[in-house]
C-alpha positions, 0 to 999 in steps of 0.5 A: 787495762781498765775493770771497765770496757766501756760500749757504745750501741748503736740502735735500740729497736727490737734486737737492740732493746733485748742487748741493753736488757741483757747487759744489764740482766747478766751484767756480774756474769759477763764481767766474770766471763770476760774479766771486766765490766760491760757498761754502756757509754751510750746508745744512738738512736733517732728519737729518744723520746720513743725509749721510755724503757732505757736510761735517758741518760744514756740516750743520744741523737749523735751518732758519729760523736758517740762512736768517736768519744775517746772513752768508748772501748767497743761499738755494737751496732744493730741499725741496719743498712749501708749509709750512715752505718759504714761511715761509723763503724769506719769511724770506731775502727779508726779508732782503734774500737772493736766492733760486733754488727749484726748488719748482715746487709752491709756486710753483704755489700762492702764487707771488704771495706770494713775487715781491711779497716779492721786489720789497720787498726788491730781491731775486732769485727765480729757479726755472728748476729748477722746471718741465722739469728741466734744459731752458732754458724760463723764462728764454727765455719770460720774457726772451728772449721778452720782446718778443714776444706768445706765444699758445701753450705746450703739451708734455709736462712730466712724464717719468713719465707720458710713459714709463707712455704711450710703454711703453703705446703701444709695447708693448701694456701696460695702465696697471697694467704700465706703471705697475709698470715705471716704479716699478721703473725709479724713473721713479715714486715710491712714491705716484705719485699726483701724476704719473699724476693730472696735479697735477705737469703742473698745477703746471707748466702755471700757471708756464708760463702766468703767464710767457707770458701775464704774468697770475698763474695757480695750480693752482687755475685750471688744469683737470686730467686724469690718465692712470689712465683711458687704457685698452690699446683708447684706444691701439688707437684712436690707433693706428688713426688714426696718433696716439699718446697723449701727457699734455699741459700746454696754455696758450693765449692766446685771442682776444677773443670781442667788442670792448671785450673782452680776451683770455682764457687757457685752461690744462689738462692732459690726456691727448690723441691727437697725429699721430705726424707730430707732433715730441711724439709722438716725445719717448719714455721720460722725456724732456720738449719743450715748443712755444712758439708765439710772433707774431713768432718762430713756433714753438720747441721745448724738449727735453731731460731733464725730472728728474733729480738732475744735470740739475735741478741744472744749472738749479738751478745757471744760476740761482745763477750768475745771480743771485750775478752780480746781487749782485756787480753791485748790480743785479736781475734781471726780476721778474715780469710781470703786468700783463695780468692777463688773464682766465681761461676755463673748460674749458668754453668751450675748443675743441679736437677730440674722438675718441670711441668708441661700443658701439652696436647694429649696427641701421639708424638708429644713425649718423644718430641719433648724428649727429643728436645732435652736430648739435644741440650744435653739434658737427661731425663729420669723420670716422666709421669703423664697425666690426662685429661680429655684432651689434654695432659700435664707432662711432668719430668725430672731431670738428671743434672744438668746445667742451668743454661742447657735447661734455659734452653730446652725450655725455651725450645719446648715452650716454641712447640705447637702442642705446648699449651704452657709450662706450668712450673720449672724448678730446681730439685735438691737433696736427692741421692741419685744427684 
């Protein structure tokens, strides 16, 4: 084995910039970590003449050439996306190259791919960067955790939506302000489509639950919610129960419903109502905190900043140390695990407890046909509060659970009544005791 591992990085924009500064920074006390220098081969990126603050030298356009060269030992990619990204890491495990991604999207997508090109080639592939930023959470649940049986995962994983909630809940603002100061502070991007709709939560909910449930989970299965509909009178109403409104990433572990029957795993993400008893409901601005519920080792929890340049970097970072050490020692770390392959429940069939939010008609008869209607789905009501105002009055209820298609229904069901003027908010509760 050489005293040098050569690293080819493929990107250079925030996240990547803060991983050649590091390199360079930290460079005698990784090396003594690992047992061999870092150095970097090369960097890809689309136009060099933007990167004034790296070597020229080092700077190319050519990134399948770069992940091909023979002299390159590790790849590290922070570019993002699906195509051309999947063609080249493909490429560098073929190779025989570890690789550390941060691409939390693709790995979402087509993970599968990647880890079975992996195990071909005896490689590494790592990506602890692509989900909570500098948090230390996929290497906890896929090794330390390893010999325990988790059942739950659930938090919060992406900053911007969590500091659109805790302006709105903090200051009284709608959507649309908190929106704009987020986009002003650079907490949202130009297009912050991905975040408000809950695809990159999503994302990061199917690796969270192919890790915790071994069984591969993509985008696709997982139910998503974004926060665009939570209103100013949404968060009135947590309020009003001492709640706040939180976007959460929720994985669960189901039990099995019969015998002869497996588990089942259940993954969303959605905006729900949580006590503010609840150590998430405190996690405020941009930060990230992560629950892991496990049977033996009980309940964990993960925080820290969740983006970021410098703190993704640092993840970005944990890895490569890891698997250059692999290198040098001629070994491999854990793989994936998938062998529960376990079967995946629809939102439908998932339980959880509701608020809703009803404009009725202040006239006798209302409360009893509403309840009616709940109890015909099987719902379970806990608690109800009535407010009035002339004549009319805002109903709210809180159910027991219930699950989600029974609550579909009754909705439904309610909404077709005469003296139903609107139902002003349906969500979901989560994090109370009495569940």
């Amino acid at each position: 084995m050489s005293d040098v591992l050569k690293v080819a990085l493929l990107g250079c924009g925030v996240v990547g910039s803060q991983v050649v500064r590091l390199l360079e920074e930290q460079a005698d006390d990784l090396a003594a970590r690992v047992g061999a220098r870092l150095e970097l081969a090369g960097i890809a990126v689309r136009r060099p003449g933007r990167h004034t603050d790296v070597p020229a030298h080092l700077l190319t356009t050519d990134a399948e050439a770069l992940v091909a060269r023979d002299d390159v030992d590790l790849v590290v990619e922070v570019i993002g996306g699906i195509e051309p990204t999947r063609s080249l890491l493909l490429t560098a495990l073929a190779g025989g190259k570890s690789v550390v991604s941060a691409n939390k999207a693709l790995l979402a997508e087509d993970g599968a791919t990647l880890h079975d090109a992996a195990t071909r080639a005896g490689v590494d592939l790592y990506y602890e960067a692509a989900v909570a930023g500098a948090i230390p959470l996929l290497r906890p649940l896929r090794e330390s955790l390893a010999g325990d049986r988790i059942t739950r995962v659930m938090g919060i994983v992406n900053g911007t939506t969590n500091f659109i909630l805790s302006r709105m809940d903090a200051t009284g603002a709608g959507f649309d302000e908190a929106l704009a100061e987020a986009t002003a502070l650079g907490y949202a991007e130009a297009d912050p489509t991905a975040d408000v709709d809950g695809y990159d939560a999503a994302a990061k909910a199917a690796i969270l639950a192919g890790l915790a449930f071994h069984t591969r989970v993509t985008l696709s299965d997982v139910y998503r919610e974004g926060i665009g509909e939570v209103t100013e009178a949404d968060m009135a109403s947590a309020r009003a129960m001492d709640c706040t409104i939180k976007l959460l990433a929720i994985c669960e572990r189901t039990s099995p419903s019969g015998d002869g029957e497996k588990s089942s795993v259940a993954v969303r993400v959605h905006p729900a109502m949580i006590p503010r008893s609840h150590p998430l409901a405190g996690v405020g601005d941009a930060f990230n905190a992560v629950f892991v519920e496990a049977e033996a080792a009980g309940s964990l929890m993960f925080y820290g900043r969740g983006a970021g340049g410098a703190p993704t970097a640092s993840a970005v970072l944990g890895d490569l140390v890891a698997v250059a050490r692999n290198r040098v020692n001629g070994s491999r770390g854990a793989g994936e695990s998938a062998y529960a392959d376990l079967p995946l429940q629809q939102m439908g069939d998932v339980a959880t407890r509701y608020h809703v939010a009803l404009d009725v008609a202040d006239q006798p008869g209302v409360l009893a046909s509403v309840a009616g209607a709940f109890a015909d789905q099987g719902v379970s009501i806990q608690t109800v509060r009535q407010e009035g105002r002339g004549d009319a009055a805002t109903l709210v209820l809180v159910t027991h659970t219930a699950a989600d298609a029974a609550l579909a229904k009754t909705v439904d069901r309610i909404a077709e009544m005469p003296f139903i003027r609107r139902a002003a908010s349906v969500m979901r509760v989560e994090g109370m005791s009495s569940e």
